[in-house]
C-alpha positions in Angstrom: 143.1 -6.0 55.5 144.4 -4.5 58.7 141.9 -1.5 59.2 143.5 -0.2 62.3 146.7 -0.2 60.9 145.2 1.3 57.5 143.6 3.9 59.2 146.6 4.7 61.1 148.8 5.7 58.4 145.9 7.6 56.5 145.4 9.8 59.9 149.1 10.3 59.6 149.3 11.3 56.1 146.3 14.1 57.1 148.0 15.5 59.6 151.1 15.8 58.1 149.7 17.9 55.8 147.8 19.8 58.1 151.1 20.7 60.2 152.6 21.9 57.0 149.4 23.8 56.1 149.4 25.4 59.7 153.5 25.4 61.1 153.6 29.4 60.1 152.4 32.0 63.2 150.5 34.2 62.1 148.6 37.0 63.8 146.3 37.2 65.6 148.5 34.6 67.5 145.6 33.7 70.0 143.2 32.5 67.1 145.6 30.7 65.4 146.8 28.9 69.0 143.1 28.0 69.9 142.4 27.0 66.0 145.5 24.2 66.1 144.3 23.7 69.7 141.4 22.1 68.4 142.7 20.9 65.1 145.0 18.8 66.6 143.3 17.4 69.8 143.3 14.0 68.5 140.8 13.5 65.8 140.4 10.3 63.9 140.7 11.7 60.8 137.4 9.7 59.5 135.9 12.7 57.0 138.9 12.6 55.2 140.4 9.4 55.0 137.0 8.4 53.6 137.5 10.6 50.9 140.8 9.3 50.4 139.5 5.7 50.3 136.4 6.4 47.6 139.3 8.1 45.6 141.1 4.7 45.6 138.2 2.4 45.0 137.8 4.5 41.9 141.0 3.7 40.6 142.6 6.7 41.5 146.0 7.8 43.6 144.6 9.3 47.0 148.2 11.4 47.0 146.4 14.0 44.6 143.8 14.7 46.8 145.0 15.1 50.3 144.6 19.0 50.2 140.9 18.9 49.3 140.1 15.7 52.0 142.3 17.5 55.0 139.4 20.5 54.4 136.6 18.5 55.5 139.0 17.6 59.1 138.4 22.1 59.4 134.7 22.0 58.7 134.6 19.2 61.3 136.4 20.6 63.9 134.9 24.0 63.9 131.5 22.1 64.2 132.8 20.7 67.1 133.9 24.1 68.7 130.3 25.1 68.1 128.6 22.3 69.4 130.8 22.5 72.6 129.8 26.0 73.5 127.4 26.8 76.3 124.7 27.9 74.4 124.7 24.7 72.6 125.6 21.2 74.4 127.9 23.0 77.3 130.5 20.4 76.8 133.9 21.0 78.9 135.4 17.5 77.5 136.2 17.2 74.0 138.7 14.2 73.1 140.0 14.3 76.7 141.0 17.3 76.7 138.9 21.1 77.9 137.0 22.4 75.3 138.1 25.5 73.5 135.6 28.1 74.6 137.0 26.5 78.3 140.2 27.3 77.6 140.2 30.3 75.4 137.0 32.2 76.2 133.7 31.5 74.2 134.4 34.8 72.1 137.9 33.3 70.8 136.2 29.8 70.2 133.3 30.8 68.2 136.1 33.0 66.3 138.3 29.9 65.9 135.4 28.0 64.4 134.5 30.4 62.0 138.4 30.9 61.1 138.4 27.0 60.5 135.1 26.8 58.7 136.3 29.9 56.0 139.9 28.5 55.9 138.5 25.2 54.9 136.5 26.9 51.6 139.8 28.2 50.6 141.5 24.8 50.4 138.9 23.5 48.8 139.6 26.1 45.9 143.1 25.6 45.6 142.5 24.4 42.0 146.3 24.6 40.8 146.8 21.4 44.1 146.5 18.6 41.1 146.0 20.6 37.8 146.9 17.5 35.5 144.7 15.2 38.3 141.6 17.4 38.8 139.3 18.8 36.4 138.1 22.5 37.4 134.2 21.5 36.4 135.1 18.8 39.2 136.2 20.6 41.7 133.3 23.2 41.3 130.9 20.6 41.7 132.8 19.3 44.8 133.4 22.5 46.3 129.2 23.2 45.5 127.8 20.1 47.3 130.4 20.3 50.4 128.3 24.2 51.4 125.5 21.8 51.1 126.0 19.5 53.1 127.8 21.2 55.8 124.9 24.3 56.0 121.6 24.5 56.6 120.4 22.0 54.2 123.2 19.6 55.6 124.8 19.5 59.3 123.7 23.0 60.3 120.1 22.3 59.4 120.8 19.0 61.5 122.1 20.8 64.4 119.2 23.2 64.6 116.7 21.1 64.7 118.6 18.7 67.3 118.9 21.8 69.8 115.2 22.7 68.9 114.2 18.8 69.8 115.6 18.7 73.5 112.8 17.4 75.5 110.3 16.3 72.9 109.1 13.1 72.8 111.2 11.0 70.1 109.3 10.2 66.9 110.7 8.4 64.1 110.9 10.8 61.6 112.4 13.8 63.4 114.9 11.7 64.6 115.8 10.3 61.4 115.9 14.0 60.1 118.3 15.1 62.5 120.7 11.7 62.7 121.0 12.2 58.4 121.3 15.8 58.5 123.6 16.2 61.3 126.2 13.6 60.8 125.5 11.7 58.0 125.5 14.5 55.4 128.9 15.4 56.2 129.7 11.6 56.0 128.2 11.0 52.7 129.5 14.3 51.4 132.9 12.9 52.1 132.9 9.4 50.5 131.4 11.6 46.8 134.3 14.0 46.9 136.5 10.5 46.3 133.9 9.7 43.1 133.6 13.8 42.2 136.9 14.4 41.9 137.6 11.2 40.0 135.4 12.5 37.5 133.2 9.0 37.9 129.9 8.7 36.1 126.7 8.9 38.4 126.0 5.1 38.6 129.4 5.1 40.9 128.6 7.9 42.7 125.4 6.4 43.2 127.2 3.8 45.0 129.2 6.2 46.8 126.1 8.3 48.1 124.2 4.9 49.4 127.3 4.0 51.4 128.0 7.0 52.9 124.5 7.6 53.9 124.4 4.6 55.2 128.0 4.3 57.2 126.8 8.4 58.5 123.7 7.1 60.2 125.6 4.2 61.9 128.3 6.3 62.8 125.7 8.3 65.1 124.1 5.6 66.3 127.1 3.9 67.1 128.0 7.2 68.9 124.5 7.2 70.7 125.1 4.0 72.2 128.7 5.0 73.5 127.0 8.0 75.3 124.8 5.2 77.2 127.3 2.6 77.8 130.4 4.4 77.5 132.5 6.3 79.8 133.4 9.9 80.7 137.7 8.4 80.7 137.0 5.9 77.6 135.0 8.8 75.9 137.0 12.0 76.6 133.7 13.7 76.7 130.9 13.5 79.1 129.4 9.9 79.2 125.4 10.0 79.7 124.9 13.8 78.2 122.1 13.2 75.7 120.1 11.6 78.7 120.4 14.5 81.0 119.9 17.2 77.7 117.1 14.7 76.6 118.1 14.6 73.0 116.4 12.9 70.6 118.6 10.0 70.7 118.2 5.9 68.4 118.8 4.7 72.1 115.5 6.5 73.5 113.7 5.7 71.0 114.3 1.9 69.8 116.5 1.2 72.9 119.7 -0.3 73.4 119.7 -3.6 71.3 117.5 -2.2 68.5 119.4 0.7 67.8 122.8 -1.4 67.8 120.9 -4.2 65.5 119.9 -1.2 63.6 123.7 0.4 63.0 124.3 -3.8 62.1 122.2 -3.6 59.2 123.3 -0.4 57.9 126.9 -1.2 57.6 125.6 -4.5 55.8 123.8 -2.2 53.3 126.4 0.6 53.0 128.7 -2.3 51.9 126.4 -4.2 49.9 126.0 -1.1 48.3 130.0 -1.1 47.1 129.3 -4.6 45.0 130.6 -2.8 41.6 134.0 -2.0 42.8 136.8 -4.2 43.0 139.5 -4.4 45.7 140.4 -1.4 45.8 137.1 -0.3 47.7 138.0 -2.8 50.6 139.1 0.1 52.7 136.1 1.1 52.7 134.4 -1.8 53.2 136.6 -2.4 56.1 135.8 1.2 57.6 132.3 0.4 57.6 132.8 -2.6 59.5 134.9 -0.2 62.1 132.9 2.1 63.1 130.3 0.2 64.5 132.4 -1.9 66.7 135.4 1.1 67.8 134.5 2.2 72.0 135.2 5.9 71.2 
């Protein structure tokens, strides 16, 4: 299949729904401006779409589900804000474009990142989106291990101990802790929404949990080796940052041709790990191939 393509109408179908979700000023004007800033800056839509995909390979219409998917796009964003700030990475590129906190003040950033982050719990509870599709004990359980894997025991727990890592020698299993945490929770937490809400038994969402777990940790190393080899224009973000903040990085640790060996095998495992499904899981398949080979 034509992944670019597939993945270009999926983004569109998210967005769409998240113009319609946010076309409506509201007051305070300034946080709503500086949450869409971010919003729509140009993200790839990945968290979502992924969702959407495992919804398909479980034999499902991704349609009923676009609400609940589009949520984890606000949970990802607001991260981003975060991570931007000064007191955490400094950033002043994100996507191309200035960061929020450069544009709208730190204050109104870390504001529009919490706005994002709460608004994204409440469509997640919109229970009456698919009533005939979606089975409430579903949805609970959905809604339940999304906190998780976006707060401390998840991303936030990631983050943390990423900031608290700067300049420490790299050892093998902090670094693993933070790459899972960080980025692949949020990942993996995406791809089981699909198999949650499709009510599937926990052999598939098995499955569903090795792939994403897998296709999370090659995401970030895929993303640690852009920072190296990349640049600041092919980026739109500061090319070379986790050098000069020292994180704890697969490059510094296993170098360049290990770690990209490394995010190789992992996409071969993530997909190996989709042998029960049919067809309809070849999105995904083709995803994982993706995002070890895109340049931004």
């Amino acid at each position: 299949m034509d992944i670019e393509t597939y993945l270009k109408e999926k983004r569109e179908l998210i967005d769409s729904y998240l113009e319609s979700y946010f076309n409506i000023p509201a007051e305070p004007l300034l946080l709503h401006k500086a949450m869409r800033y971010s919003l729509f800056a140009g993200g790839k839509r990945i968290r979502p779409i992924l969702a959407l995909s495992a919804y398909r390979a479980c034999g499902k219409d991704p349609k009923h589900i676009i609400p609940y998917a589009s949520a984890l796009e606000l949970i990802h964003t607001y991260s981003l804000i975060h991570d931007d700030l000064p007191s955490m990475d400094n950033d002043d590129l994100r996507r191309g474009k200035p960061t929020s906190h450069k544009v709208f003040g730190e204050a109104i950033a870390i504001l529009a990142g919490d706005a994002l982050l709460t608004e994204a719990f409440l469509m997640l509870a919109h229970n009456s989106l698919s009533p005939n599709e979606i089975k409430s004990t579903s949805l609970i359980r959905m809604i339940r291990e999304v906190a998780l894997s976006a707060g401390v025991l998840g991303m936030v727990g990631g983050q943390a101990l990423d900031i608290s890592s700067e300049n420490s020698k790299p050892d093998r299993d902090t670094l693993t802790f933070i790459h899972f945490h960080k980025t692949a929770a949020l990942i993996a937490v995406s791809v089981r929404m699909g198999g949650i809400l499709a009510d599937s038994d926990e052999n598939t969402l098995k499955s569903l949990t090795n792939y994403g777990e897998r296709i999370g940790l090659a995401f970030q190393i895929t993303d640690d080796i852009l920072n190296v080899e990349g640049n600041t224009e092919e980026l739109g973000k500061a090319a070379g940052s986790d050098a000069k903040m020292r994180k704890m990085t697969y490059p510094a640790f296993y170098g360049i041709e290990r770690s990209r060996q490394e995010a190789k095998n992992l996409v071969a495992e993530a997909i190996d790990a989709l042998a029960l499904f049919s067809s309809d899981a070849d999105p995904l398949r083709g995803i994982a191939r993706y995002l070890v080979q895109r340049r931004v």
